[in-house]
N, CA, C and O atoms as CSV, one atom per row, in Angstrom:
chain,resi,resn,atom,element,x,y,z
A,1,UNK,N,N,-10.531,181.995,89.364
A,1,UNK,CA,C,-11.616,181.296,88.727
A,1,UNK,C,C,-12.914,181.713,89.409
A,1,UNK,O,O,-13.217,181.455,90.573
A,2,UNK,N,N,-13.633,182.388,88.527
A,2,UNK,CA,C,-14.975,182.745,88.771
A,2,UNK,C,C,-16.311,181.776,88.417
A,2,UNK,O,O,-16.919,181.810,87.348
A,3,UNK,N,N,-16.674,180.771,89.742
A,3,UNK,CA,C,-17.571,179.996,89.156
A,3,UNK,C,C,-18.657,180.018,90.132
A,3,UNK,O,O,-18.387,179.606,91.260
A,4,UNK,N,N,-19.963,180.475,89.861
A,4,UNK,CA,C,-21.136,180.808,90.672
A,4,UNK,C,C,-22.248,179.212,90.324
A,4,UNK,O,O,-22.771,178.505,91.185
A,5,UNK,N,N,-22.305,179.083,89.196
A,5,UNK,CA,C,-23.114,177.911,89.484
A,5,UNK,C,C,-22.953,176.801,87.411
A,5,UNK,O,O,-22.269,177.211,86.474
A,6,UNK,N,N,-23.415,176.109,87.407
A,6,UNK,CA,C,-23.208,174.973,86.323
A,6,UNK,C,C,-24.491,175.427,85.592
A,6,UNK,O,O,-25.376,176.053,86.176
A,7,UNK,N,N,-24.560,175.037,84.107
A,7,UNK,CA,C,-25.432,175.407,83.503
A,7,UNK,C,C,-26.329,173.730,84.061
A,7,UNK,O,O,-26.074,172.790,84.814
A,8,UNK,N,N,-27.785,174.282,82.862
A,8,UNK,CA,C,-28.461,173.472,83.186
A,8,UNK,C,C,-28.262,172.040,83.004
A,8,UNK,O,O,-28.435,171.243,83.926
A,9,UNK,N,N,-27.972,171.765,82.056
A,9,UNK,CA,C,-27.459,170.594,81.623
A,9,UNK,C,C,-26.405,169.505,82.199
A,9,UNK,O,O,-26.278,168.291,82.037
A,10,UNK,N,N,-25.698,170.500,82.956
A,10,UNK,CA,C,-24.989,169.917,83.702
A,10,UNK,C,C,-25.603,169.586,84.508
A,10,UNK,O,O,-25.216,168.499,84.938
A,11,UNK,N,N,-26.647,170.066,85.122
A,11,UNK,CA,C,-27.062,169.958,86.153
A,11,UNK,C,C,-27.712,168.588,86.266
A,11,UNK,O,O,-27.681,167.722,87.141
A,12,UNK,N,N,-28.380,168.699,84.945
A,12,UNK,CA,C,-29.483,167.436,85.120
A,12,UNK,C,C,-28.574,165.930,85.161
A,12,UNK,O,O,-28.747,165.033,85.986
A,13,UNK,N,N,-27.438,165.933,83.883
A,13,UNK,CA,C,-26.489,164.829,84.025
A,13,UNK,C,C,-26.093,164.767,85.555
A,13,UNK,O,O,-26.539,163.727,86.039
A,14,UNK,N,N,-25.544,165.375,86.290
A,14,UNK,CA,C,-25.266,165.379,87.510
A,14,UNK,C,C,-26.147,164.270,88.193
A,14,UNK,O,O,-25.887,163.136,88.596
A,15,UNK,N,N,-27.281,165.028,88.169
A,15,UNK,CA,C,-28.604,163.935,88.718
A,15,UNK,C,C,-29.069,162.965,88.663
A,15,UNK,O,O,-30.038,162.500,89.263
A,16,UNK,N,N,-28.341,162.512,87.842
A,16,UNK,CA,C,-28.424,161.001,86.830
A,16,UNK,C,C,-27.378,160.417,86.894
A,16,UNK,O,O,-27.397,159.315,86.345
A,17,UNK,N,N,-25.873,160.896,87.635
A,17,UNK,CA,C,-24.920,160.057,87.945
A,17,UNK,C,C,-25.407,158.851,89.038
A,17,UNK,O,O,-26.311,158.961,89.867
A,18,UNK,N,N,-24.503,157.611,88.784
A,18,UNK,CA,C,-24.402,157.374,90.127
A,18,UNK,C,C,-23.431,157.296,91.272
A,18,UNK,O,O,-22.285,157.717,91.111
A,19,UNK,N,N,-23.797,156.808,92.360
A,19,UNK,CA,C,-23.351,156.916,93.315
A,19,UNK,C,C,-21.617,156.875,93.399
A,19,UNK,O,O,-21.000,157.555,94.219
A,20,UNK,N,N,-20.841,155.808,92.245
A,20,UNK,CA,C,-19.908,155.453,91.944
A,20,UNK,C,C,-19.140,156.520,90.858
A,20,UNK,O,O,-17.939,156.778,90.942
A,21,UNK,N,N,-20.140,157.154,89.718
A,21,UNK,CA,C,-19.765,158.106,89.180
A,21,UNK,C,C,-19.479,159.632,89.251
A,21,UNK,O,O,-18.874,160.457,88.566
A,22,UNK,N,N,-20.433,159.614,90.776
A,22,UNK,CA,C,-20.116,160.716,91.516
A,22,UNK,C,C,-19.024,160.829,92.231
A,22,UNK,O,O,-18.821,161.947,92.703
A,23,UNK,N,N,-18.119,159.852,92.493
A,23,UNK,CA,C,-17.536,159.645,93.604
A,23,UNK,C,C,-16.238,159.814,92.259
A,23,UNK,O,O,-15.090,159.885,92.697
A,24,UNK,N,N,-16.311,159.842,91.538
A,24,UNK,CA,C,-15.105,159.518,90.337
A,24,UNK,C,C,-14.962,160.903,90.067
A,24,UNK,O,O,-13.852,161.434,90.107
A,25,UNK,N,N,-15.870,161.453,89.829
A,25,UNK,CA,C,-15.460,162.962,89.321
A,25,UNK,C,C,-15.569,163.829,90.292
A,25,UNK,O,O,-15.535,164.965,89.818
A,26,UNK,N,N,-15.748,163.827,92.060
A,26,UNK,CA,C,-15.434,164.621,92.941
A,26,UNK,C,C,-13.628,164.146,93.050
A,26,UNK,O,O,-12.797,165.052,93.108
A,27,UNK,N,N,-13.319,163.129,93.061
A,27,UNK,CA,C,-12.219,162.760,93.132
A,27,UNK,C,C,-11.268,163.344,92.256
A,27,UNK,O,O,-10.098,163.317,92.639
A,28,UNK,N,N,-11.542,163.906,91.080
A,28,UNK,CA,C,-10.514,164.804,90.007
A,28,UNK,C,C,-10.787,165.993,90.339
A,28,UNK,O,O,-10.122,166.850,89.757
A,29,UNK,N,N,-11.724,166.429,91.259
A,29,UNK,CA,C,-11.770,167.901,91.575
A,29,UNK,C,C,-10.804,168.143,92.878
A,29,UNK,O,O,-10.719,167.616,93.987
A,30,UNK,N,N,-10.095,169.235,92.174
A,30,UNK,CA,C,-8.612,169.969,93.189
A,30,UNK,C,C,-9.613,170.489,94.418
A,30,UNK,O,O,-10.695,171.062,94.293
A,31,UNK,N,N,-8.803,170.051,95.844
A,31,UNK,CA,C,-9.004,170.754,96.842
A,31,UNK,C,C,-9.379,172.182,96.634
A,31,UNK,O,O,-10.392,172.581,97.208
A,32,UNK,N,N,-8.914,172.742,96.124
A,32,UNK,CA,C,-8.776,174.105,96.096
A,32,UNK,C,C,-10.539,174.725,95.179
A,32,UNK,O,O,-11.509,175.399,95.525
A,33,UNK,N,N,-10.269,174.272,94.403
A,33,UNK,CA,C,-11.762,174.146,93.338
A,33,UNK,C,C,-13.420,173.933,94.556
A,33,UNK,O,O,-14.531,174.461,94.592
A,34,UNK,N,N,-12.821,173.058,95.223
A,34,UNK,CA,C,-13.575,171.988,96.037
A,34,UNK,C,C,-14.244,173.406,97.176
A,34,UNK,O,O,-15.365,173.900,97.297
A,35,UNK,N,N,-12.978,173.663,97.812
A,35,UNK,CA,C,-13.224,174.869,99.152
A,35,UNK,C,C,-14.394,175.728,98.281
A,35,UNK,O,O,-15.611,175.740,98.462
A,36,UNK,N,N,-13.687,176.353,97.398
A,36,UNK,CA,C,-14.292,177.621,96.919
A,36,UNK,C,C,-15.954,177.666,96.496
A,36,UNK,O,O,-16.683,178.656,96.428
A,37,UNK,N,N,-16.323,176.052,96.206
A,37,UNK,CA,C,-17.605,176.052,95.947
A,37,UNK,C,C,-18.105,175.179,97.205
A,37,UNK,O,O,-19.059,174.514,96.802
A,38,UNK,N,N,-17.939,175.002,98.094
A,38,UNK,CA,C,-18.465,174.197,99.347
A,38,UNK,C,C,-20.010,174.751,99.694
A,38,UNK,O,O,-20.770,173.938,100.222
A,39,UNK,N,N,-20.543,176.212,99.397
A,39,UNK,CA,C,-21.532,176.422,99.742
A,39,UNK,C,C,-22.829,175.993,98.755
A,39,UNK,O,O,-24.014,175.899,99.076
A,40,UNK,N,N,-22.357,175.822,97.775
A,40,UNK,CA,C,-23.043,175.077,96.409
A,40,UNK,C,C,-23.780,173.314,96.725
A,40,UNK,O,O,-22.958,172.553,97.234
A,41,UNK,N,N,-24.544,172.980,96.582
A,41,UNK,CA,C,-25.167,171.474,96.221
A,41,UNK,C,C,-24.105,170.550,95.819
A,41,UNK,O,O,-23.248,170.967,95.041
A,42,UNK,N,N,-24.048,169.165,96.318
A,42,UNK,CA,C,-23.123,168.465,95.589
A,42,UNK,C,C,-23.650,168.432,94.250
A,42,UNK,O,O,-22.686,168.443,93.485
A,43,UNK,N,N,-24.985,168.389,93.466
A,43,UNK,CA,C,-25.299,168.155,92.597
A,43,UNK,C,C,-24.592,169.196,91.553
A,43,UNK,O,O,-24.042,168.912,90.489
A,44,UNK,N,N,-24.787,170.684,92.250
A,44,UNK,CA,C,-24.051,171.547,91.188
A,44,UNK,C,C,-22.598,171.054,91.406
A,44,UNK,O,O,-22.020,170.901,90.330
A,45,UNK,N,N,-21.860,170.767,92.469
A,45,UNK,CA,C,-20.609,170.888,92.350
A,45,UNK,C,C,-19.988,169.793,91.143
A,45,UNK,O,O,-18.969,170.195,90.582
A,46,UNK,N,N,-20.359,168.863,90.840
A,46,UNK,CA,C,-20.403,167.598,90.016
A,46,UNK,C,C,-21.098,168.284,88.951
A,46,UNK,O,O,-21.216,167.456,88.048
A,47,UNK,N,N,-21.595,169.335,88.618
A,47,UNK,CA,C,-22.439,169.530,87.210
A,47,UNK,C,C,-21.391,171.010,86.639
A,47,UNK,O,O,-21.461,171.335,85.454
A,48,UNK,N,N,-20.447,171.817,87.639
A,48,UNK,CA,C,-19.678,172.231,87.339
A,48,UNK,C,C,-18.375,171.616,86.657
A,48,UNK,O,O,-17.806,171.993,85.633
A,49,UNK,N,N,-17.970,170.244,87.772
A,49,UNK,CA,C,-16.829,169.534,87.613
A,49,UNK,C,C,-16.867,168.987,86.009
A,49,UNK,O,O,-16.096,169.190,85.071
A,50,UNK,N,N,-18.106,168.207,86.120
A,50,UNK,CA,C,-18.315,167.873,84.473
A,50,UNK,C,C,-18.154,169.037,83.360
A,50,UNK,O,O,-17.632,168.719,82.291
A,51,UNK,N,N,-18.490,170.087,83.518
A,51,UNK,CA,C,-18.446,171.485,82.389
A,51,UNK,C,C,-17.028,171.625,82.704
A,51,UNK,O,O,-16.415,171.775,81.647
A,52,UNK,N,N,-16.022,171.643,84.015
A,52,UNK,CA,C,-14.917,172.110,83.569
A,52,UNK,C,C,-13.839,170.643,83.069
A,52,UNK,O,O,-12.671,170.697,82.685
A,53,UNK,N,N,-14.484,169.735,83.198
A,53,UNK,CA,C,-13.959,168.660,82.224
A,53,UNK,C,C,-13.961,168.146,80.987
A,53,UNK,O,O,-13.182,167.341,80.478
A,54,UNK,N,N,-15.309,168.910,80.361
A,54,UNK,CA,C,-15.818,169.221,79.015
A,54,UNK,C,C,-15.026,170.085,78.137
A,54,UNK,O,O,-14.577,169.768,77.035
A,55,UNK,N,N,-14.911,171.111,78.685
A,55,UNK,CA,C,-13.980,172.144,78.350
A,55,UNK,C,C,-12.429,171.853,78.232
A,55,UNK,O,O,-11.749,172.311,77.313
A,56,UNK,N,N,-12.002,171.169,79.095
A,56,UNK,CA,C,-10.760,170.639,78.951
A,56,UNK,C,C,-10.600,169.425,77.819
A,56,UNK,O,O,-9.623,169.221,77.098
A,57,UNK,N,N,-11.694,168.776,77.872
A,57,UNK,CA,C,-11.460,168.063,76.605
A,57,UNK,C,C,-11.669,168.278,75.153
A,57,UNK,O,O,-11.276,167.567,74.229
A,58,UNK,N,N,-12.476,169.576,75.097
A,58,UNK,CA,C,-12.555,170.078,73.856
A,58,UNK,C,C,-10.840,170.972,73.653
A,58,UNK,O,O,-10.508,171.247,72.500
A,59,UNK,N,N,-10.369,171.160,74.229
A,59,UNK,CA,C,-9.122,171.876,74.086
A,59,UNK,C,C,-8.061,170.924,73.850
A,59,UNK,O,O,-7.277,171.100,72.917
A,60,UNK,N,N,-7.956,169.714,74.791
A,60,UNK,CA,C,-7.325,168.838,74.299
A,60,UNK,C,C,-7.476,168.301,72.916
A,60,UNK,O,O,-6.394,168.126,72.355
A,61,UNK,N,N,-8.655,167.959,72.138
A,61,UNK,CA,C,-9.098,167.889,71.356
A,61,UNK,C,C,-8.576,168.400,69.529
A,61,UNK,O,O,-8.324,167.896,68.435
A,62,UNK,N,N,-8.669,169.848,70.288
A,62,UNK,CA,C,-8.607,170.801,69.464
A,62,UNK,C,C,-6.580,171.112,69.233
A,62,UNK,O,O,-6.000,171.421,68.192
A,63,UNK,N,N,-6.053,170.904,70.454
A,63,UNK,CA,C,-4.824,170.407,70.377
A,63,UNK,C,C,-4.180,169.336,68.971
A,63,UNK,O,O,-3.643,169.436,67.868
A,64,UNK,N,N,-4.634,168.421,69.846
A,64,UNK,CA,C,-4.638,167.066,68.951
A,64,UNK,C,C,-4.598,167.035,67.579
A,64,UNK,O,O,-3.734,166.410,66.964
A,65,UNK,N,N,-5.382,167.600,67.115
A,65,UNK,CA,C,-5.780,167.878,65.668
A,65,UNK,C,C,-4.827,168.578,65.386
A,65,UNK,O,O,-4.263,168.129,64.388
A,66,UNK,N,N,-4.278,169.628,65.845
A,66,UNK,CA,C,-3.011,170.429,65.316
A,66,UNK,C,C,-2.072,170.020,64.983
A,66,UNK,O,O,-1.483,170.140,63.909
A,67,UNK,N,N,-1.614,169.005,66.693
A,67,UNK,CA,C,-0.581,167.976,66.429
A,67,UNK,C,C,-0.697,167.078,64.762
A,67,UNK,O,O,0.088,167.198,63.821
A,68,UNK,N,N,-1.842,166.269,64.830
A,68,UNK,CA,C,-1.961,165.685,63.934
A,68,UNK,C,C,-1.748,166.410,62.024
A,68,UNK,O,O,-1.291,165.944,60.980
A,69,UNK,N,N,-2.329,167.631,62.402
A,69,UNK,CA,C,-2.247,168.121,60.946
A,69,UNK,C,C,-0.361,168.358,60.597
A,69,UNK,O,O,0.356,168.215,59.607
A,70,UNK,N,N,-0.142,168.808,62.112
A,70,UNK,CA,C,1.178,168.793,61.915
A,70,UNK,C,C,2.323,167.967,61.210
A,70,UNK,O,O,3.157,168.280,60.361
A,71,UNK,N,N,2.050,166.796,61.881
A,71,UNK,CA,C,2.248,165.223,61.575
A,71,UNK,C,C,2.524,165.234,60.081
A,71,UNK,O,O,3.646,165.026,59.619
A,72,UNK,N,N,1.642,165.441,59.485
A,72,UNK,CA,C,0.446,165.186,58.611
A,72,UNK,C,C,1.581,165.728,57.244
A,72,UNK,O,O,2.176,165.015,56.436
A,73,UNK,N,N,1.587,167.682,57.416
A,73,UNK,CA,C,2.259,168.029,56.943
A,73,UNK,C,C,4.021,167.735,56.783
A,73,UNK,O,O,4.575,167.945,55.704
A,74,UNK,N,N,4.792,167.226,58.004
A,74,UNK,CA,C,6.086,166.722,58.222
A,74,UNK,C,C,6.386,165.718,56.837
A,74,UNK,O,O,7.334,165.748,56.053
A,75,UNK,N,N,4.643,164.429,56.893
A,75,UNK,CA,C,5.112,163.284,56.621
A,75,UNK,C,C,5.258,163.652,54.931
A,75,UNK,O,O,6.020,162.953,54.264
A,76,UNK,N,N,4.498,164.772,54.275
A,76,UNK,CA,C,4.478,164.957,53.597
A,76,UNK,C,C,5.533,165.579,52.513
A,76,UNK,O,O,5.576,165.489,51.286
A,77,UNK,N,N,6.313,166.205,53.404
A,77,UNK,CA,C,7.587,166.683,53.330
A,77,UNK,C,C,8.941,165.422,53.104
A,77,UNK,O,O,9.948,165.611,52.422
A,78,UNK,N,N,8.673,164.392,53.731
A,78,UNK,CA,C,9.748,163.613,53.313
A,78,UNK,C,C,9.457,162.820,52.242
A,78,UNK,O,O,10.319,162.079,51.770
C-alpha cells in the first residue's frame, strides 16, 4: 500500500473531528497502516483513515446491491 498523503478534503474533515472522533477512527487503523505513516500529521493520518474507510464503504455498498439484485432475481424465479 502506497499512501503519501490524504486528499484535501479529507484533510479539512479531519480538522473538524473531535477529540472523541479522532480517537474512534485511529482506533480502526491497523498497526501496520499506523507504522508506515508515523512520519505524517495526525491530522493527515485521520484524513487518510477516513478516505480508506470511504472507499471501503463504497465497495461494500456496491456489493450489497449485487447481493440484493441477486435476491431480487431468485425471488422472482419462484
Amino acid at each position: 500500500m502506497k499512501i503519501k498523503s490524504c486528499k484535501e478534503e479529507y484533510l479539512l474533515k479531519a480538522q473538524k473531528l473531535s477529540k472523541e472522533e479522532t480517537e474512534r477512527l485511529l482506533s480502526r487503523m491497523s498497526q501496520k497502516t499506523l507504522k508506515r505513516l508515523e512520519d505524517l500529521t495526525t491530522e493527515e493520518i485521520i484524513g487518510i483513515q477516513m478516505e480508506i474507510e470511504e472507499d471501503q464503504l463504497n465497495e461494500w455498498r456496491a456489493k450489497m446491491t449485487l447481493i440484493k439484485e441477486f435476491d431480487i432475481k431468485k425471488k422472482s424465479k419462484l
